[in-house]
N, C-alpha and C positions, 0 to 999 in steps of 0.2 A: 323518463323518470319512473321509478320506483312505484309498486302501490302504497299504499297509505290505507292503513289499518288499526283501527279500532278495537284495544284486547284487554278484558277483564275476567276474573276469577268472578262469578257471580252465583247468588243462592237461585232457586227455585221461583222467589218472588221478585227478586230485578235487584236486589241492593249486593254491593261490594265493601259493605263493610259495616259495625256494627254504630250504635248511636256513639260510642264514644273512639271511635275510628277504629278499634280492633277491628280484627279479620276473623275472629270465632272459627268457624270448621272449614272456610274456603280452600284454605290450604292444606288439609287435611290430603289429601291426594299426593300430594308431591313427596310426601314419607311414608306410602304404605304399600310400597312395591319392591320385589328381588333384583330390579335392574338400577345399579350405582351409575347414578350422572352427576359428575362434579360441575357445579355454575361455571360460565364459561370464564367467569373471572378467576375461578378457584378459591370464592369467599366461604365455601360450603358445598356437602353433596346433595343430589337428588337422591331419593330410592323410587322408582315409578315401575309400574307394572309394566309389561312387554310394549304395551296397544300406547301408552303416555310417553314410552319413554322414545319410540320411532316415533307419534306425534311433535316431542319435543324439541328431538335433534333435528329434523324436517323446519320447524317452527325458527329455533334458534340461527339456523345455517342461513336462511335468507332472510336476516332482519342487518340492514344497515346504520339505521341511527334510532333514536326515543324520542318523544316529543312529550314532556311532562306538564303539569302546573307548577308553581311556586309551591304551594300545601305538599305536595306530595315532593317535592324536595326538601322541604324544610324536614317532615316527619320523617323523609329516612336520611335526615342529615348530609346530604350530597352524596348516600354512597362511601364518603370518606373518597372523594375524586374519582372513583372507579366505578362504572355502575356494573351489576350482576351481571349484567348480559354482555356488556365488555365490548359496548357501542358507543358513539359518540352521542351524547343529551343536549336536546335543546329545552332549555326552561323557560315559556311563559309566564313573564314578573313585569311586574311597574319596579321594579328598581333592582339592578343588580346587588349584589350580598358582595360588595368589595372585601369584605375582610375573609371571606370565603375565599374569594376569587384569590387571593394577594398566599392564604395559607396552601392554597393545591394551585402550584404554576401552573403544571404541567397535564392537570385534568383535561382530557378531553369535552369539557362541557360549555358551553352556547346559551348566552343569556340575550333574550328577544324581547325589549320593550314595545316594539311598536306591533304587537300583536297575533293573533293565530296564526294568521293567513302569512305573512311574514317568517312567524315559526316554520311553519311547513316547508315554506320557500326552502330554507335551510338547511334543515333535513334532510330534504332530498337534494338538495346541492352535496351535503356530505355521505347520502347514502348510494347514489348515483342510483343503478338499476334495482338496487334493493330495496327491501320493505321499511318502511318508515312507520313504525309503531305508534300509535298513540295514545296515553294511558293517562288515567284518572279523570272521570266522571266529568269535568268543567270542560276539559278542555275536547274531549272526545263531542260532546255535546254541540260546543261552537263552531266544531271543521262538518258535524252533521249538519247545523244550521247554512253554514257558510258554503254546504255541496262539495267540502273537498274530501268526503271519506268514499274509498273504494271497495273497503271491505268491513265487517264488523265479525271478528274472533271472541268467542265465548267459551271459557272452561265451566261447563254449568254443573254447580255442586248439589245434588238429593238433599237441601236442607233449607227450612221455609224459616226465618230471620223473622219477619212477626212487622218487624222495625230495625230502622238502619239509619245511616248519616244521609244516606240518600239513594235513590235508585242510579245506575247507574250512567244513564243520559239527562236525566232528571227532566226538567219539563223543556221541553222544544218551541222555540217561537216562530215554527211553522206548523205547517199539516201534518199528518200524519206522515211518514217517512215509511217509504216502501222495499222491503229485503227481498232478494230472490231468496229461490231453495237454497238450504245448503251445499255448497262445493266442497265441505269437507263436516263429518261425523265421525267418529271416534269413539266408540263405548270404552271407557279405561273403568278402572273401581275405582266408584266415590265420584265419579267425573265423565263425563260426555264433552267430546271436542268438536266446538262446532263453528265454522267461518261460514257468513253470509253476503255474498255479492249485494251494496247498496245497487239500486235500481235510477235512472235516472231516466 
C-alpha cells in the first residue's frame, strides 16, 4: 500500500484557515511565480516559482486518491464531481448527499460512513502504491490518533494568523506525537515545502 499523508497550507502559528474559514494569504504562493502549472484537472492555472513548481509536479505525480471530511466537501461543493487534483475522493460523512451523489453519476467520489479507518482502507485500495492524501484538519487529526499517518506535508506560509477556525490537528487525544526530520524542504517565495516522516 501506498503512503498516507497528511497536507496543509499552514501559517507560522499552526492554523489553515481563518475564523470564518477564509484562507487569507495561505495561498498566496501558488500565484506568485513565472512558471505556468495548469490543475491537473484543468480547473485553473498555477504561476509558482522554479523551486514550487518541481516541488508540485513531484507532489502531484505520486498522489493516487483524497481522503477529505464532509466540511470540506461541502465548502468546495464536491469539486463539481471533479476534484483539482483529478484523483479519486473519499469523503468522511454520517450520511451520504444522495442528491449529490444522483446529480454527478459519474464522479469519481467514495462516500465512507462507517469511519476514518475504513476511509483510508479505501483509498488505498483505489490508490494502490500511491500516496493517499489527507486533508482537512478533523480528519488528518483522527488517522494521527488512530497511528495510520505515514507522513505529515506542510506548505508553511511567513504569515502569523493571530486566530483561525482551528490549528491544523487541533488537539490530539494522545501524547504528544513524534516527527522525524524533515525528508523533504523546499525554500519557494512566500512558502517553505516541508514533509515529515511520523515516527512510530
Amino acid at each position: 500500500m501506498g503512503t498516507v499523508q497528511a497536507q496543509a497550507n499552514m501559517s507560522l502559528d499552526g492554523y489553515v484557515a481563518k475564523q470564518d474559514n477564509t484562507i487569507g494569504r495561505l495561498f498566496d504562493w501558488l500565484q506568485n511565480g513565472e512558471v505556468a502549472m495548469p490543475s491537473p484537472a484543468g480547473d485553473f492555472t498555477l504561476h509558482l516559482t522554479p523551486q514550487s513548481a518541481e516541488h508540485m509536479r513531484r507532489w502531484v505525480s505520486s498522489l493516487g486518491a483524497l481522503v477529505c471530511g464532509r466540511t470540506l466537501f461541502d465548502v468546495a461543493d464536491g469539486w463539481q464531481g471533479r476534484h483539482t487534483l483529478d484523483v479519486p475522493v473519499v469523503v468522511v460523512t454520517h450520511r451520504i448527499p444522495e442528491d449529490w451523489v444522483d446529480a454527478h453519476p459519474d464522479a469519481p467520489f467514495y462516500f465512507a460512513t462507517d469511519g476514518v479507518e475504513a476511509a483510508i482502507a479505501r483509498a488505498q485500495e483505489l490508490a494502490g502504491d500511491a500516496v493517499v492524501a489527507v486533508t482537512g484538519g478533523t480528519i488528518a487529526r483522527q488517522c494521527l490518533d488512530l497511528r495510520l499517518l505515514d507522513e505529515v506535508a506542510i506548505d508553511l506560509v511567513p504569515v502569523v494568523m493571530g486566530a483561525g477556525s482551528r490549528p491544523f490537528f487541533g488537539e490530539l487525544s494522545s501524547d504528544d506525537v513524534v516527527l522525524g526530520n524533515p525528508t523533504v524542504c523546499v525554500h519557494g517565495d512566500r512558502v517553505t515545502h516541508l514533509v515529515f516522516p511520523v515516527l512510530r
